[in-house]
C-alpha positions as CSV (number, residue, x, y, z in Angstrom):
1,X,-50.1,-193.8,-11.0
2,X,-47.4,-192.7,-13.3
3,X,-44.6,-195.7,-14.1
4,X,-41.6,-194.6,-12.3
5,X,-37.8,-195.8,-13.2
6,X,-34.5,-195.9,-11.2
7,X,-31.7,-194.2,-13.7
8,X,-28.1,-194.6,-11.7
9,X,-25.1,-193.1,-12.8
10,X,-26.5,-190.7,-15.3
11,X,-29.6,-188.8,-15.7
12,X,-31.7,-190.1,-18.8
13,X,-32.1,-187.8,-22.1
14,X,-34.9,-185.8,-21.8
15,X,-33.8,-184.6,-18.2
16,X,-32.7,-181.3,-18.6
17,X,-35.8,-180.6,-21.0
18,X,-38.2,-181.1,-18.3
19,X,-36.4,-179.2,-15.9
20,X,-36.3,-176.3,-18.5
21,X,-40.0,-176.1,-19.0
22,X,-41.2,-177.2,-15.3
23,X,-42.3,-173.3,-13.9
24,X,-41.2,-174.4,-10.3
25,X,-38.0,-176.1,-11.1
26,X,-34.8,-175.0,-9.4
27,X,-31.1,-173.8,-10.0
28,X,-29.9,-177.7,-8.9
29,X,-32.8,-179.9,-10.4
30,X,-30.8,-179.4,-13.8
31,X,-28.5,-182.2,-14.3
32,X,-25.2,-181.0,-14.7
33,X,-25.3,-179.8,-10.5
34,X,-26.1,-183.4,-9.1
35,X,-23.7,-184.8,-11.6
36,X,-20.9,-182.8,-11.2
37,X,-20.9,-183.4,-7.4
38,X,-21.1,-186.7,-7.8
39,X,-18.5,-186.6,-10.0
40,X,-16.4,-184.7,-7.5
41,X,-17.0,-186.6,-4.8
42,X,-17.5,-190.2,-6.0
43,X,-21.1,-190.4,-4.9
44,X,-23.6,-192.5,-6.3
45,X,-26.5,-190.4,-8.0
46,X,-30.3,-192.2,-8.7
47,X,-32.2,-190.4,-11.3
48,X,-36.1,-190.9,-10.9
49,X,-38.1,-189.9,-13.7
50,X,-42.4,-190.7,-14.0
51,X,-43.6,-191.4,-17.4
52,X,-47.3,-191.1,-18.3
53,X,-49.0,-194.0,-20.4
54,X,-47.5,-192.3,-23.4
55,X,-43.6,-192.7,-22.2
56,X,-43.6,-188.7,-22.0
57,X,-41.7,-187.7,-19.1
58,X,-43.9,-186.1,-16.5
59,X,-41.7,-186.0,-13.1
60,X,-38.1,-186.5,-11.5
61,X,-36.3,-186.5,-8.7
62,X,-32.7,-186.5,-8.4
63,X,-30.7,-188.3,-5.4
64,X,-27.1,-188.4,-3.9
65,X,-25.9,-191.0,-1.7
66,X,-23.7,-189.9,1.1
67,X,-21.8,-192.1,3.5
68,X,-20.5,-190.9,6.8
69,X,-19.4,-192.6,10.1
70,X,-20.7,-189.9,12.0
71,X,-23.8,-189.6,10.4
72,X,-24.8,-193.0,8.8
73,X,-25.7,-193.8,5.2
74,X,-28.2,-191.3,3.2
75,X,-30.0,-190.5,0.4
76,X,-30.1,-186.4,-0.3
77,X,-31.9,-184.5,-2.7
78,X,-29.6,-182.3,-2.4
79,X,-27.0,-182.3,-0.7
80,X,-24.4,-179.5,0.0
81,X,-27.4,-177.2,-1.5
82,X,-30.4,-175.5,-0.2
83,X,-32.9,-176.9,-2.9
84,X,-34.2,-180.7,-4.8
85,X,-36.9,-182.5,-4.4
86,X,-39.3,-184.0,-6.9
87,X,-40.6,-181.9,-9.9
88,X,-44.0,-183.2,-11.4
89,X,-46.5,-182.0,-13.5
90,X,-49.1,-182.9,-10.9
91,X,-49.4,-183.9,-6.6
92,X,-50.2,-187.5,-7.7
93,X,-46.5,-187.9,-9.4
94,X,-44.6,-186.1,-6.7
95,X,-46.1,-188.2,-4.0
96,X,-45.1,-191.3,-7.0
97,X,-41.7,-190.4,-6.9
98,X,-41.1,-189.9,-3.6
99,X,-42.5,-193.2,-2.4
100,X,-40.3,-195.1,-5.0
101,X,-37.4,-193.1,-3.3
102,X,-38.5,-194.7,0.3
103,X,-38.7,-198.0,-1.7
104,X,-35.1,-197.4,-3.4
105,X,-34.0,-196.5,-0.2
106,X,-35.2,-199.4,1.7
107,X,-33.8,-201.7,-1.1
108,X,-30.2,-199.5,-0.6
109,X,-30.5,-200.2,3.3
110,X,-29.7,-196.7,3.8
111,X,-30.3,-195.4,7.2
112,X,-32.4,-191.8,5.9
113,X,-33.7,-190.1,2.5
114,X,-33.7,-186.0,2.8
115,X,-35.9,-183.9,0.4
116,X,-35.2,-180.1,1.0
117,X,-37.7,-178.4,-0.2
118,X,-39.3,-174.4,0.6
119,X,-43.0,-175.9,0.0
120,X,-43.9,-179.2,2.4
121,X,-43.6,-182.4,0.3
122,X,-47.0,-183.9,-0.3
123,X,-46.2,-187.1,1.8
124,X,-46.6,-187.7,5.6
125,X,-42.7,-187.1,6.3
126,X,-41.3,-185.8,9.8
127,X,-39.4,-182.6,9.0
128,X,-36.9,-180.7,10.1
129,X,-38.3,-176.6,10.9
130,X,-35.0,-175.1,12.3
131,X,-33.9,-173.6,9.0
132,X,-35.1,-170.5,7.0
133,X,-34.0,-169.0,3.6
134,X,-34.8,-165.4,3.0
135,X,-36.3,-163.7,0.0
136,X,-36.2,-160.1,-1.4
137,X,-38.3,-158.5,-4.5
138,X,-35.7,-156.4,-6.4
139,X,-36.7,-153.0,-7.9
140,X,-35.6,-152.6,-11.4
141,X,-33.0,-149.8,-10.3
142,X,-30.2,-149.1,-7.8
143,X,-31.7,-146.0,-7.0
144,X,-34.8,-147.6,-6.1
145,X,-33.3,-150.5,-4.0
146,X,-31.9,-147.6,-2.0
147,X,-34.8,-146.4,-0.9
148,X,-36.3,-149.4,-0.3
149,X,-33.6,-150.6,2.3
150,X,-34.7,-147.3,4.4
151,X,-32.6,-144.8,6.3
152,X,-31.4,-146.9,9.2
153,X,-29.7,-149.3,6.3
154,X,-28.4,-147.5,4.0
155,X,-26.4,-145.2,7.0
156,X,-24.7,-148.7,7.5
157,X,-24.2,-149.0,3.8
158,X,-22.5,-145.6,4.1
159,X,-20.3,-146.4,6.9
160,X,-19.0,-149.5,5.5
161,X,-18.2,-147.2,2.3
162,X,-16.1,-145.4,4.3
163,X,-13.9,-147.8,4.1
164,X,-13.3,-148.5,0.6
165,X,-13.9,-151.5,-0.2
166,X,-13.0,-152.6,-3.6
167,X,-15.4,-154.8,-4.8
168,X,-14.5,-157.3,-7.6
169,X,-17.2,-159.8,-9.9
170,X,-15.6,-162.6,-12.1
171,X,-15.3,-166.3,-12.1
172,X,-12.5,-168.9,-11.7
173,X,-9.5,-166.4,-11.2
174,X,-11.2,-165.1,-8.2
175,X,-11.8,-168.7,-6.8
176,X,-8.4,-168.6,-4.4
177,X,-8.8,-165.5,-2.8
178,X,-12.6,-166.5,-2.6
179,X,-11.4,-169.8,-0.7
180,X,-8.5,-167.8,1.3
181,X,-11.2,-165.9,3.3
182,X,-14.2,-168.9,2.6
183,X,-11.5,-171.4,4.5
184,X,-10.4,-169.2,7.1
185,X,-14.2,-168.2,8.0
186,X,-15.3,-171.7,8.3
187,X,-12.1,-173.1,10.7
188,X,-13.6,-169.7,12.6
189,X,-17.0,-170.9,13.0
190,X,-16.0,-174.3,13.8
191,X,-17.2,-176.3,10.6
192,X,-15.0,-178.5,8.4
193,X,-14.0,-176.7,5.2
194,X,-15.4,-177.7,1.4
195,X,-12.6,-179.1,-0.7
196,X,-11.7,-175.9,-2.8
197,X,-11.8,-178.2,-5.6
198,X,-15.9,-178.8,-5.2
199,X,-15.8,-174.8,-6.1
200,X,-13.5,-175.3,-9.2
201,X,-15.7,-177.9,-10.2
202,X,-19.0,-175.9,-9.9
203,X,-17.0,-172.9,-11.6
204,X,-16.1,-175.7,-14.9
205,X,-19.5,-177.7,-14.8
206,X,-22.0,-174.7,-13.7
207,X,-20.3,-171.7,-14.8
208,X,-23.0,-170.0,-16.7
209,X,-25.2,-169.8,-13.5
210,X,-21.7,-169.0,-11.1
211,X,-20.1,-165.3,-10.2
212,X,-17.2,-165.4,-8.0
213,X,-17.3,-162.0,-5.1
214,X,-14.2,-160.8,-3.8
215,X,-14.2,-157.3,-1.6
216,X,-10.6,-155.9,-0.5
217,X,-9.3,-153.6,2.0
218,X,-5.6,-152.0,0.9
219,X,-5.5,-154.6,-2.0
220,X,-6.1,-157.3,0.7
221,X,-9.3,-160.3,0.2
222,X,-11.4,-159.9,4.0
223,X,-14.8,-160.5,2.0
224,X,-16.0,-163.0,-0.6
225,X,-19.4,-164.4,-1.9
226,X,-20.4,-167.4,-4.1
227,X,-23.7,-166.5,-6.4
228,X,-25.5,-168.8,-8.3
229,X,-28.2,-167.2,-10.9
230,X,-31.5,-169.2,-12.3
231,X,-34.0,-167.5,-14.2
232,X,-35.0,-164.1,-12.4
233,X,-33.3,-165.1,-9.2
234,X,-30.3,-164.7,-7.9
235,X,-28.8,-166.7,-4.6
236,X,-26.0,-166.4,-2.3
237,X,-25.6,-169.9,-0.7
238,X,-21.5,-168.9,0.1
239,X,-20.3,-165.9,2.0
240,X,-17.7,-165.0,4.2
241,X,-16.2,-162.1,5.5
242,X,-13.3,-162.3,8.0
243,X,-13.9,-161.8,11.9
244,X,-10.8,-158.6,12.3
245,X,-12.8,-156.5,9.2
246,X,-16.6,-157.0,10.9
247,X,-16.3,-153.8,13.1
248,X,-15.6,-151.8,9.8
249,X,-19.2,-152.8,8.5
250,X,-17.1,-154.7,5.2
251,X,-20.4,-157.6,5.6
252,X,-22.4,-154.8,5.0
253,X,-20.4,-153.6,2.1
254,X,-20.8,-157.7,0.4
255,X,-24.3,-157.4,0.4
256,X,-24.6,-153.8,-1.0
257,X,-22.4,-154.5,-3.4
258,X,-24.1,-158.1,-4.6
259,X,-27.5,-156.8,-4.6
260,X,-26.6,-154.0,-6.6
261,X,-25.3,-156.5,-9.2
262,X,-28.4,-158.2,-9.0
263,X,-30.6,-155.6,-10.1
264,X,-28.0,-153.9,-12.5
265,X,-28.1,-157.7,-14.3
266,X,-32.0,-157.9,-13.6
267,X,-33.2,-160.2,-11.9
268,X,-35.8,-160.1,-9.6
269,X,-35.6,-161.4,-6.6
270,X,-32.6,-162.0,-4.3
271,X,-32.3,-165.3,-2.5
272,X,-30.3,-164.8,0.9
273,X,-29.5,-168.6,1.4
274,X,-30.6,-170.3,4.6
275,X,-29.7,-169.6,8.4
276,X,-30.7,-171.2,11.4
277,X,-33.7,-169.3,13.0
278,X,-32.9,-167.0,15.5
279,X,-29.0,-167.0,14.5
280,X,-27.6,-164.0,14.3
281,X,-27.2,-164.5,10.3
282,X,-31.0,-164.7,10.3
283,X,-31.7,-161.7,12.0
284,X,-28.8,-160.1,9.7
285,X,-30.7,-160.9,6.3
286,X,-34.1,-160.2,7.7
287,X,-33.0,-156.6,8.6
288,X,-32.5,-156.2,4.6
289,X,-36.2,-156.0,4.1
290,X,-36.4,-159.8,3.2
291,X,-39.0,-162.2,4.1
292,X,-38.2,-165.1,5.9
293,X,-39.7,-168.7,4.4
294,X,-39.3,-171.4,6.3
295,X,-37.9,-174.6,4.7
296,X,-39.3,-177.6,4.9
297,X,-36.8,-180.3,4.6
298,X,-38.3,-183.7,5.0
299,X,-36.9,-187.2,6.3
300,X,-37.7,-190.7,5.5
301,X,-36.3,-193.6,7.2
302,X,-36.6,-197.4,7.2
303,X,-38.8,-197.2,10.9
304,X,-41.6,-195.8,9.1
305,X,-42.0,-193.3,11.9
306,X,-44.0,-191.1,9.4
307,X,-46.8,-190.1,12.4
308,X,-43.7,-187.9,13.9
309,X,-44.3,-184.1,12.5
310,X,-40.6,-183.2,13.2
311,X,-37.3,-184.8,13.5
312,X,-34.6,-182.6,15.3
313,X,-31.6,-181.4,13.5
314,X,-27.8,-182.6,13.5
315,X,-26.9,-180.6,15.7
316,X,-26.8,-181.7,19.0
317,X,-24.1,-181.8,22.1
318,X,-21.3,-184.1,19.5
319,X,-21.6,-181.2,17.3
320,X,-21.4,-178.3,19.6
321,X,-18.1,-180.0,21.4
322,X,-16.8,-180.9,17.8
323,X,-17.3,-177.5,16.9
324,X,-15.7,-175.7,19.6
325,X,-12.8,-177.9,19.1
326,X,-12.3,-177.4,15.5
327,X,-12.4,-173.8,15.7
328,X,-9.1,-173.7,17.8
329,X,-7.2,-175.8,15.1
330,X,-4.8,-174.1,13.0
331,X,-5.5,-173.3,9.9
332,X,-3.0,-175.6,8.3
333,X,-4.8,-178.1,9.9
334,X,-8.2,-177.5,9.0
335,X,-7.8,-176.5,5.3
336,X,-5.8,-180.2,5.0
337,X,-8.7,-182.0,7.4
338,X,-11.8,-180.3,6.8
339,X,-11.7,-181.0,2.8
340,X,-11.4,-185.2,3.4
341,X,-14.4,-184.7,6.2
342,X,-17.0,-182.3,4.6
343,X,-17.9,-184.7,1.6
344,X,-19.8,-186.9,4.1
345,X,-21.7,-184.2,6.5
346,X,-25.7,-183.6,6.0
347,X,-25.2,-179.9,5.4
């Protein structure tokens, strides 16, 4: 078994390195995301690394501690984004890593370790199978993304053209009208609001992998998108388009508009960002021709109830009555409240 070591505060050098030349490493395995959340946040982030016989690095694993009174004391890997989980350069070292993560949690007395992950982690962990990303192979032109959406899909593109959306790409002097329509969405749906300073500080830490969406009606923000690029892929984990413009198709016009600017920048596949299955944002993404790939997202806790196969989400009667509630607040009060309450929520 590889040796592994507990690195808290700061990832160790040599990090980034590995993460650069690991062929299944992620957007948010690369230091600067967990750190500059924890930095934003005031979390307390455990860097795992495995070392071969050799001291050559040859896994990691990074981890976020989050404390809520709602929902207990947890380790994430991580949190507020689709994607961790241990990187290794073989089964043996994943399974290392993550079994020194059950022991550092034990040791923490946290209540529950998350690993979200696409594949399933290679230890006998219940998991959560409510949530889906979706995935789309780009063509390497416009024209050819066309007609691979079909008839039926682009006549929707054309109506929401109709409209004229003006569509606008940049980065941090986008981020309030971004937020204007991001805030007011969220308040809508019934979910506490990110601090808009988590996006400033993904925009300063991240920016090279961050493009800021904006799409206006009569010089007005109703539509907005957060991308983050890695590699060949590009993902949308924010969107938002306000609930008086959805009759006039403008959602449709985001997602034209974004996957054109993937394929005009090249990459090659488009990364839709998860939904619940069987929501009506699933069933949105999926009729863009994208595959749906369920996420495996796996949960450890101090019971050791590892022979359960499934745990059930966080999402039970509390949240459905909290939710319907919040969604009737003003928006004065939600944009004040939901930034001191989202730090500390398991999504």
């Amino acid at each position: 078994m590889p040796l592994i070591q507990v690195h808290e505060g700061q990832p160790p050098q040599g990090w980034d390195p590995y993460v650069e030349r690991h062929p299944q490493a992620g957007a948010y395995h690369a230091a600067r995301w967990p750190m500059a959340v924890a930095a934003l946040f005031r979390l307390p982030a455990f860097y795992l690394t495995a070392q071969d016989s050799s001291g050559a690095m040859t896994g990691l694993l990074p981890l976020l501690r989050q404390k809520s009174w709602v929902f207990g004391d947890r380790l994430t890997s991580l949190p507020y984004f689709n994607y961790g989980g241990a990187l290794g350069d073989d089964v043996e070292t994943c399974v290392g890593l993550l079994e020194h993560a059950a022991r550092l949690g034990r040791d923490l007395g946290v209540g529950q370790i998350e690993i979200r992950e696409i594949d399933s982690p290679p230890v006998p962990w219940p998991q959560r199978r409510d949530k889906a990303t979706f995935l789309l192979d780009l063509p390497p032109t416009v024209e050819g993304l066309s007609k691979q959406l079909g008839s039926k899909l682009r006549s929707q593109v054309k109506r929401a053209q109709r409209e004229q959306p003006q569509a606008q790409f940049g980065g941090a002097e986008l981020l309030p009208d971004f937020y204007s329509v991001f805030a007011q969405v969220m308040r809508d749906l019934g979910t506490p609001v990110y601090p808009r300073r988590f996006f400033e500080g993904l925009l300063r830490d991240c920016g090279a992998q961050c493009t800021v969406v904006v799409l206006r009606l009569d010089g007005a923000p109703v539509s907005s998108a957060f991308l983050v690029s890695h590699r060949d892929r590009l993902e949308i984990p924010w969107a938002a388009t306000l609930t008086a413009v959805k009759s006039r198709s403008v959602n449709m016009a985001l997602y034209w508009e974004v996957l054109q600017f993937a394929v005009e920048h090249g990459y090659r596949v488009f990364d839709f960002g998860r939904s619940t299955i069987d929501s009506g944002p699933y069933r949105f993404k999926l009729q863009w021709g994208a595959r749906a790939v369920p996420l495996h997202w796996a949960h450890w806790t101090p019971r050791g109830d590892h022979e359960t196969q499934s745990v059930e989400a966080p999402e039970g009667r509390a949240r459905a009555l909290a939710t319907r509630i919040w969604s009737r607040l003003p928006l004065l009060v939600t944009n004040r409240l939901g930034p001191l309450i989202s730090p500390g929520l398991p999504w």
